[in-house]
C-alpha positions, 0 to 999 in steps of 0.5 A, a space after each residue: 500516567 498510563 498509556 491507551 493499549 490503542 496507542 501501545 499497538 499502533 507502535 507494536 505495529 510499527 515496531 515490528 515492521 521496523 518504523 518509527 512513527 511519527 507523533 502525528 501518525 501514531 496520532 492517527 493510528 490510535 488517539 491523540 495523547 502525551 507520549 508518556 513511558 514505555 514510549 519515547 520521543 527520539 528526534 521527532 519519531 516516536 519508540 518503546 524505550 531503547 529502539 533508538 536505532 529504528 529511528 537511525 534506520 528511517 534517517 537512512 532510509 529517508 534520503 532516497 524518498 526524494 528520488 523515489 517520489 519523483 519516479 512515482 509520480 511519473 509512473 502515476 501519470 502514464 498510468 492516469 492515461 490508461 483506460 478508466 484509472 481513476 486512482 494510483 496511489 504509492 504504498 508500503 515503505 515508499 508511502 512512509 519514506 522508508 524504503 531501501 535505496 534497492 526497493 520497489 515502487 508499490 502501486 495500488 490502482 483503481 479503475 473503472 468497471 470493465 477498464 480493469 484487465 487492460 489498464 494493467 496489461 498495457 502498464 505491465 507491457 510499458 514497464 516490462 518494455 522499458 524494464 523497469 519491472 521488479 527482476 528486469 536486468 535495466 532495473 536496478 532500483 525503484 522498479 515499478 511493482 503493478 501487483 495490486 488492481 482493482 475496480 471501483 465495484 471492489 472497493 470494500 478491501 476488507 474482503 482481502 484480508 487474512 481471516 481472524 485479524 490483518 494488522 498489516 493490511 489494515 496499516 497498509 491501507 492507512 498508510 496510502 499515498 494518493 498521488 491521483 485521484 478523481 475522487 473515488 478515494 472518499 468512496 473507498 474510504 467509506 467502503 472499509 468500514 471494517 478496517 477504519 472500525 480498529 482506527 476510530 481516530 483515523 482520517 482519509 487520507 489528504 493529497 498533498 499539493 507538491 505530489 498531486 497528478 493533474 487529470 490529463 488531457 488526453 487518455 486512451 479511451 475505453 472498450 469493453 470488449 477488449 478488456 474481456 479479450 485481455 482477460 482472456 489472454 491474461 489468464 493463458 499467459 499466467 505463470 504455473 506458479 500463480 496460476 495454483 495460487 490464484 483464488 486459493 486464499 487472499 494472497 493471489 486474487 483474480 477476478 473479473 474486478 480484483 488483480 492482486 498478485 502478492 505470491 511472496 506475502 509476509 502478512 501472517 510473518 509481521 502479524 506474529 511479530 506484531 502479536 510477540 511485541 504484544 505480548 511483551 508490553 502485556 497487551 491484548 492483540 
């Protein structure tokens, strides 16, 4: 029996990242369907025939989620307080339990319109205060990373891709893992359409009940005018380095609505890998 390219992809696209997927999630990345060769079933994560070692990697790697996860969901609840968040959410390798025991914890956050520039500035203060930020001496592992912010009038994130294709963008957005939400996340959902357009089969993403962060009861309140202000500030403060990456292409992204600061960005390095893997199983990328 053959197997869907679909099917062949989303593990090419796993592959080159170095995950093993399970059958669930490679379910939802392509199409339901048996696991037939060149794909395997080893110990309940599924590979092309002979990366057993991916699977080994993940076991590793996935005894230190347990401690990544709590520390996520307190930064998720100090950041539900601030001004206007709406939704946090883990992502990359901790939303797949697969980080290293040294990684950082990637946050992707949305806020109200005009709430943007301050919510991440008080949170970056906070951190860097507490040194937990990514390089602060305090911080060893699990610091927190605050590169990616945006408002809920940005919600289509195709916009931030790379031009031509971004496998890993496009698997980094199914791969969220909300940890609060007041309910803009079916809004961001049905704004990327071009994303969900190469996963037919996919399906939003569902807030796990152990992980959920309550609304708080109090939270800082919200000022238009401030943002503005923080605004301001922010773009004087800005190191030279980002300030000649800003805007240039999709890495650094500024604006009044999108704060996404990834200067260091292996997109079109995975892409190439993905598209090698591809190539090797003879399929169309």
């Amino acid at each position: 029996m053959s197997v869907s390219p679909l099917r062949l992809r989303a593990l090419a696209f796993a592959d080159a990242i170095g995950y093993a997927p399970t059958e669930a999630e490679l379910a939802t990345w392509s199409e339901p369907g048996e696991i037939t060769p060149p794909l395997n079933v080893y110990r309940g994560r599924v590979i092309f025939q002979g990366r057993e070692e991916l699977v080994e990697e993940h076991e590793r790697r996935e005894l230190f989620f347990p401690r990544k996860i709590r520390r996520a969901r307190r930064v998720a609840r100090f950041l539900a307080r601030l001004p206007g968040v709406r939704f946090v959410a883990v992502t990359q390798t901790t939303a797949l339990a697969h980080a290293r025991d040294e990684g950082d914890l990637d946050m992707f956050v949305i806020t109200r319109r005009g709430s943007l520039a301050l919510a991440r500035a008080l949170a970056t203060v906070w951190y860097a205060l507490t040194g937990a930020r990514p390089g602060a001496r305090k911080s060893e592992r699990d610091a927190v990373c605050l590169s990616f912010f945006i408002d809920d009038s940005a919600l289509d994130l195709s916009k931030l891709m790379l031009p031509g294709d971004d496998p890993y963008f496009r698997y980094w957005f199914l791969s969220l893992l909300p940890l609060y939400d007041d309910g803009v996340s079916s809004e961001l959902w049905a704004a990327n359409n071009r994303i969900l357009s190469h996963h037919p089969h996919a399906r939003r993403w569902m807030m796990n009940p152990g992980l959920r962060v309550r609304r708080p009861a109090g939270r800082l309140p919200r000022f238009a005018f401030l943002d503005a202000l923080v605004r301001r500030l922010q773009d004087r403060a800005m190191s030279k380095g980002l300030r000649e990456l800003a805007n240039k292409d999709t890495r650094v992204v500024i604006t009044p609505h999108v704060l996404k600061f990834h200067a260091d960005d292996g997109r079109e390095r995975f892409r190439e890998a993905y598209y090698q893997t591809c190539k090797r199983y003879g399929l169309d990328t």
